[in-house]
C-alpha positions as CSV (number, residue, x, y, z in Angstrom):
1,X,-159.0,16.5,-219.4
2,X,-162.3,17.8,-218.9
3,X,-165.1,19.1,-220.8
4,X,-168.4,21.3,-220.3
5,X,-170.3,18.8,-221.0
6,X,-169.4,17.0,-217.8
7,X,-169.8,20.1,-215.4
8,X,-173.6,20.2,-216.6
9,X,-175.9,18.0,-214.3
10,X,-178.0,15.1,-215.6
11,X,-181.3,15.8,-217.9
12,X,-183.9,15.4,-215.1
13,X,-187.2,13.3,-215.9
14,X,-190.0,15.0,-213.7
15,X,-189.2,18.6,-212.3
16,X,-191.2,20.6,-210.1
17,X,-190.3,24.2,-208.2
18,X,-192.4,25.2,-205.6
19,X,-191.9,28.3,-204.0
20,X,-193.7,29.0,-200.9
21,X,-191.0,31.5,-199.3
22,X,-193.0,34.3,-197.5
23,X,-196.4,32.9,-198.6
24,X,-196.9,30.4,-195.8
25,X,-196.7,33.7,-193.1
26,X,-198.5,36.1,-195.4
27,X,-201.4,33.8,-197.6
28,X,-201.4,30.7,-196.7
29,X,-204.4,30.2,-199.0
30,X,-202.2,31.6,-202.0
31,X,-200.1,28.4,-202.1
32,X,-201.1,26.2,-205.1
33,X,-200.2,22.9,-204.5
34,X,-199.3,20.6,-207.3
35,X,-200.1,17.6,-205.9
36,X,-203.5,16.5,-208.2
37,X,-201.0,16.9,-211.5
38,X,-197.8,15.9,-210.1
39,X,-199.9,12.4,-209.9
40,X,-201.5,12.4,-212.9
41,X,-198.0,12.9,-214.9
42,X,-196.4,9.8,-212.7
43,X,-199.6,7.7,-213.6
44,X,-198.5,8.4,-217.3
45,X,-194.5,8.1,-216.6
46,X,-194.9,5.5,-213.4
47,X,-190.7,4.9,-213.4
48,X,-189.8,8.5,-213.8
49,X,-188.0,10.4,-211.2
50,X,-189.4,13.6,-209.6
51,X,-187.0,16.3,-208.6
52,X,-188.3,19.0,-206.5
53,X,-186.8,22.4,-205.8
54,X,-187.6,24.7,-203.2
55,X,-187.1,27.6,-201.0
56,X,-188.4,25.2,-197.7
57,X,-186.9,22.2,-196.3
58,X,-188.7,19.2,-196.7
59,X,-189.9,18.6,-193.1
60,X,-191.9,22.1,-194.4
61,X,-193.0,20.5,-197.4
62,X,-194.2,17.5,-196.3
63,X,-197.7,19.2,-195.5
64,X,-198.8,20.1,-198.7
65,X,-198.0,16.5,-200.5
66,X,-199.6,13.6,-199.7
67,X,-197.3,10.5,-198.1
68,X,-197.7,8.4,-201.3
69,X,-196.4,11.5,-203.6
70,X,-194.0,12.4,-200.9
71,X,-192.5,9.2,-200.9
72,X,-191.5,9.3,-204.0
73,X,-189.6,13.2,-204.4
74,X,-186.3,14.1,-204.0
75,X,-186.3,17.7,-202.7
76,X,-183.5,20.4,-203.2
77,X,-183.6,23.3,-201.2
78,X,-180.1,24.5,-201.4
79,X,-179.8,25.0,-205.3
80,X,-178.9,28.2,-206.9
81,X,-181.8,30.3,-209.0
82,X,-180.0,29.8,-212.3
83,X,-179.4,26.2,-211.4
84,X,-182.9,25.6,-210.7
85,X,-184.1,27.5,-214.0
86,X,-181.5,25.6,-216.3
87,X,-182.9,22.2,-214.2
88,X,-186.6,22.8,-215.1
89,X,-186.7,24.4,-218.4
90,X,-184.1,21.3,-219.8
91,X,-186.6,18.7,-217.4
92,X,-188.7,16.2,-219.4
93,X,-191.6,17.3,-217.7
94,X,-191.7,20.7,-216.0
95,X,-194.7,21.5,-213.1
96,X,-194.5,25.2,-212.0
97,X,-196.3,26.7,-209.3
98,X,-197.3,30.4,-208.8
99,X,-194.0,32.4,-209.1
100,X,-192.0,34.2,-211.5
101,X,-189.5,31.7,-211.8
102,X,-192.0,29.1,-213.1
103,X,-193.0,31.4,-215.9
104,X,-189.5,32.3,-216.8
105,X,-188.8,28.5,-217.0
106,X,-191.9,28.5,-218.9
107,X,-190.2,30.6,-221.8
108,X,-187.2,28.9,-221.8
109,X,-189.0,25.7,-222.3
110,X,-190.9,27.1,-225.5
111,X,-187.4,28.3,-226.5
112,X,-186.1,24.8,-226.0
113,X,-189.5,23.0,-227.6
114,X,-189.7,21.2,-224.4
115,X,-192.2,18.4,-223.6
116,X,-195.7,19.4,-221.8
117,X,-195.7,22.3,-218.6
118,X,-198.0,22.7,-216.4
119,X,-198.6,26.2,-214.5
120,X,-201.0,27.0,-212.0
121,X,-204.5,28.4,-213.3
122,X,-203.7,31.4,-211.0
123,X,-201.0,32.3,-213.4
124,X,-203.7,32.9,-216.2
125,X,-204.0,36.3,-215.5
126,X,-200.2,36.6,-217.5
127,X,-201.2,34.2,-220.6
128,X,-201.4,37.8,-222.5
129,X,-197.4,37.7,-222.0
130,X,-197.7,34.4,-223.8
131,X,-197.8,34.1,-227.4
132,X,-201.1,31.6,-229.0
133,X,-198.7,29.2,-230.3
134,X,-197.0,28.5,-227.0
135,X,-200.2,28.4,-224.7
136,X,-201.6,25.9,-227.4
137,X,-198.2,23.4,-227.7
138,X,-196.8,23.5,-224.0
139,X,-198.7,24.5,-221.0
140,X,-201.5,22.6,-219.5
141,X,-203.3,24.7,-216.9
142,X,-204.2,23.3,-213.9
């Protein structure tokens, strides 16, 4: 006999999405690369795991991380949208980058009381959609 409880997937430590989709071919320069915070979170949690979703295979990827950080991701690029949002916004440690689906795992997270997120300072421009309270308790800008 089986329950729910097994079908959902394990509580992940360190999650990260990063889209880059059509902005490689149309701004390259419109890429924010978490790399700088992604390091500063493992120098805090040094055993944690670092899950990485995205819309590009990791032979893609590998340019905008450096070997030492690279080393140490595992990237999923074949994972459904909800997947991905239920992933992050239940993740220990949740680093967005600049898309829409970082902000709505943003919520989710504040819904949740998650630990810390980090978003992109690009994404600023939307911290009217978010309330004081949430800006203040759970996203780090970076």
């Amino acid at each position: 006999e089986s329950s729910n409880s097994t079908l959902l997937p394990p509580i992940l430590e360190i999650a990260l999405h990063f889209r880059l989709g059509d902005l490689q071919e149309v701004k390259p320069n419109a890429i924010v690369v978490p790399v700088d915070i992604l390091r500063e979170v493992l120098a805090q949690q040094p055993n944690s795991s670092v899950t990485v979703f995205s819309d590009s295979s990791a032979d893609k990827l590998c340019f905008y991380f450096s070997p030492d950080i690279f080393g140490k991701i595992e990237i999923f690029n074949n994972v459904s949208t909800p997947m991905v949002i239920l992933q992050c916004a239940k993740s220990g440690y949740f680093i967005g980058t600049n898309s829409k689906i970082s902000i709505w795992i943003t919520w989710l997270r504040f819904l949740e009381s998650s630990s810390k997120t980090f978003l992109p300072k690009i994404l600023k421009f939307q911290e009217s959609e978010f309330t004081d309270t949430m800006t203040q308790q759970t996203i780090i800008w970076y």
